[in-house]
C-alpha positions in Angstrom: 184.9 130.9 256.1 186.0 127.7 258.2 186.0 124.8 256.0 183.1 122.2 256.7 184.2 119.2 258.6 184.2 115.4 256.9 180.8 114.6 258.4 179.5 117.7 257.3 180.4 117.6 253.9 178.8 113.8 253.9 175.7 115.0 255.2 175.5 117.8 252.5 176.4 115.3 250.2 173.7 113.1 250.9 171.3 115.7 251.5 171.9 116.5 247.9 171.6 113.0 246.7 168.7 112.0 248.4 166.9 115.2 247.8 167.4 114.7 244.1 166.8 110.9 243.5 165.4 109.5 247.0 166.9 106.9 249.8 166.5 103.9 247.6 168.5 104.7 244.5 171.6 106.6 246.3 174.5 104.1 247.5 176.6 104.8 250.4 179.5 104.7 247.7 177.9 107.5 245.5 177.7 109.6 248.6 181.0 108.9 249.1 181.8 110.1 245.7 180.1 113.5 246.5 182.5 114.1 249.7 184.9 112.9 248.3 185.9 110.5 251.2 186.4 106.6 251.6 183.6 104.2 252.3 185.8 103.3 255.7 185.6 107.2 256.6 181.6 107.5 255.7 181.3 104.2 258.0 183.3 106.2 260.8 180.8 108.7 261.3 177.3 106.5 259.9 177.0 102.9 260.7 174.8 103.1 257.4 173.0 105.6 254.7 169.3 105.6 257.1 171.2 106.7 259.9 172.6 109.5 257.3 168.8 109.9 256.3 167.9 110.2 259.4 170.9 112.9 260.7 169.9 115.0 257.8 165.9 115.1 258.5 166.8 115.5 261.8 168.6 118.9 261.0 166.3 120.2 258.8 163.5 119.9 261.2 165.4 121.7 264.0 166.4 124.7 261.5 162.6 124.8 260.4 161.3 124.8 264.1 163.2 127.3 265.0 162.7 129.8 262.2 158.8 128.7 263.1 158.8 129.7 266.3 161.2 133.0 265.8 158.4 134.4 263.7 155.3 132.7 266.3 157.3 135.1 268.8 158.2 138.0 266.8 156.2 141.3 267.4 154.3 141.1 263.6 150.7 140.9 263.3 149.2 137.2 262.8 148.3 137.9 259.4 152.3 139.0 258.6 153.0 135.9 260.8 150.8 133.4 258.6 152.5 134.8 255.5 155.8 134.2 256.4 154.8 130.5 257.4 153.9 130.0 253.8 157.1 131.6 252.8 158.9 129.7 254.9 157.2 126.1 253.9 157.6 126.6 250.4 161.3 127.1 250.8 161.2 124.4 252.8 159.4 122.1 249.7 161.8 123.4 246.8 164.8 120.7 247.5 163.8 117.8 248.2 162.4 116.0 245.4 158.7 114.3 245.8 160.2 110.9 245.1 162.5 111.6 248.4 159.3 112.4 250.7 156.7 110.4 248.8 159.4 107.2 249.7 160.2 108.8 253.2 156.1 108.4 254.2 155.3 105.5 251.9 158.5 103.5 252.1 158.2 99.3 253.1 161.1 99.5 255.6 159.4 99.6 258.9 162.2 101.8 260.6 162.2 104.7 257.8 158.0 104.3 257.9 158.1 104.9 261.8 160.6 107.5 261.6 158.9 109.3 259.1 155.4 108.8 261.3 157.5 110.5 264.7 158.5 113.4 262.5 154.9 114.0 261.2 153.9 113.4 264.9 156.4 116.3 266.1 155.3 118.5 263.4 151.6 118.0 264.2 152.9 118.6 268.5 154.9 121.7 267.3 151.3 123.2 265.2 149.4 122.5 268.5 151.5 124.8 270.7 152.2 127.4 268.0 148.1 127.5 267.9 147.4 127.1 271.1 149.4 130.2 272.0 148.1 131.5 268.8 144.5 131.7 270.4 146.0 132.2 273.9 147.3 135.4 272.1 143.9 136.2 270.6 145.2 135.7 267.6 142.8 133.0 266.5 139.5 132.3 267.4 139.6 131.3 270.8 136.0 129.1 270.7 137.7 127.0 267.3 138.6 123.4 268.4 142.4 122.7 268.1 141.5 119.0 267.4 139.2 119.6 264.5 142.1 122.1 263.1 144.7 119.3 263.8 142.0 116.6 262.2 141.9 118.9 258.8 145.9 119.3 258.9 145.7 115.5 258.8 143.0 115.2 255.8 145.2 117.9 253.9 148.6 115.6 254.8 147.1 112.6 252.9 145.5 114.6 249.7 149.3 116.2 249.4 149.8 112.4 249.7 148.0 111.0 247.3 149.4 110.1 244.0 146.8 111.8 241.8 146.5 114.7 243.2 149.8 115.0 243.0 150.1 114.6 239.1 148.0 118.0 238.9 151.1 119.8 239.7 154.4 120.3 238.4 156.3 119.9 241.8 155.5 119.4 245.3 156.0 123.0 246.3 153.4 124.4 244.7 151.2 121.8 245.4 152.2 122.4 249.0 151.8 126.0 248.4 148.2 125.7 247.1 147.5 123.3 250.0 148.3 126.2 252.8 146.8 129.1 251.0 142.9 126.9 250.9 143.6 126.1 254.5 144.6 129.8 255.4 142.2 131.7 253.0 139.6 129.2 252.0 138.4 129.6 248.1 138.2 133.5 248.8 140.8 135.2 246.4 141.3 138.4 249.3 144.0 137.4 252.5 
C-alpha cells in the first residue's frame, strides 16, 4: 500500500477534526498535530483551514456523485436503485458530526455560507438530471413536475435544518434517514 502523501494525510486529518468538532473549534495547529507536520508545511499546501474545508467538501462530493450516478446507470431496477441511494446517503451522514454541517449551512462567514449554498445548488443540479433521466427512462412518472419535486427536496433541506427537529433524533443520519424513506415511501410502511 503506497503511503499517503503530506497533503493527503492533512486533508484526512482535518477531515477527522472537522467531522468531529466543526470548522470553528479545530486550529490549523491541531490539524497539524494530526499529520503530524509543521504549521509552515500545512501553509505550503493551504493558504488557511477554509481552503482545507473547502478541499475536503470538495472531495467528498465528487466520490458521492460518482457512486450516485454509477448506480443511476447500472442495469438494477429503480426500486433496487432508490434503495441503494438511501444506503448510500446514510453512509454518507455517519461522519460528519451535525455541528460540522449545521455550522457549514448556518455559519456568519459569508465565504463558507456561499460555499455551502453552491454545493446545495450542485446537489439540487445533480437530483434534476438523475430525475430527469429517471423519467426519461420511465422510471418515474413522466407527467410529475421536476420543479414541484425539487420545491419538496427544498422544504425537506430546511426541516433536516431546523434545530428542533433535530433534537428528536439522536444523530443526523437517522434523521436523514427518516427524511428519505417519507419522501420515497410516504407514511405507507410497504416499499
Amino acid at each position: 500500500m503506497a503511503k499517503n502523501t503530506t497533503r493527503e494525510e492533512i486533508i484526512e486529518a482535518g477531515r477527522q477534526l472537522f467531522f468531529r468538532y466543526g470548522l470553528k473549534k479545530v486550529t490549523v495547529t491541531e490539524i497539524c498535530t494530526g499529520a503530524g507536520v509543521s504549521k509552515m508545511t500545512f501553509y505550503k499546501y493551504f493558504p488557511n483551514k477554509l481552503t482545507l474545508a473547502k478541499t475536503i467538501m470538495d472531495g467528498i462530493t465528487e466520490f458521492w456523485l460518482k457512486k450516485y450516478w454509477d448506480v443511476m446507470r447500472s442495469d438494477a431496477s429503480f426500486a433496487e436503485k432508490m434503495h441503494r441511494f438511501v444506503e448510500m446517503k446514510m453512509e454518507g451522514t455517519r461522519d460528519p458530526s451535525s455541528e460540522f454541517i449545521l455550522e457549514l449551512f448556518r455559519s456568519d462567514d459569508p465565504e463558507v455560507r456561499d460555499y455551502a449554498g453552491n454545493l446545495y445548488k450542485r446537489s439540487i443540479s445533480e437530483s434534476v438530471a438523475m430525475f430527469t433521466l429517471a423519467q426519461q427512462k420511465g422510471w418515474m412518472r413522466h407527467d410529475l413536475k421536476l420543479e414541484l419535486l425539487m420545491a419538496l427536496l427544498n422544504g425537506m433541506f430546511q426541516v433536516v435544518m431546523d434545530e428542533k427537529v433535530i433534537a428528536l433524533y439522536d444523530n443526523l443520519t437517522e434523521l436523514t434517514s427518516e427524511v428519505i424513506k417519507f419522501f420515497l415511501y410516504g407514511i405507507s410502511d410497504e416499499r
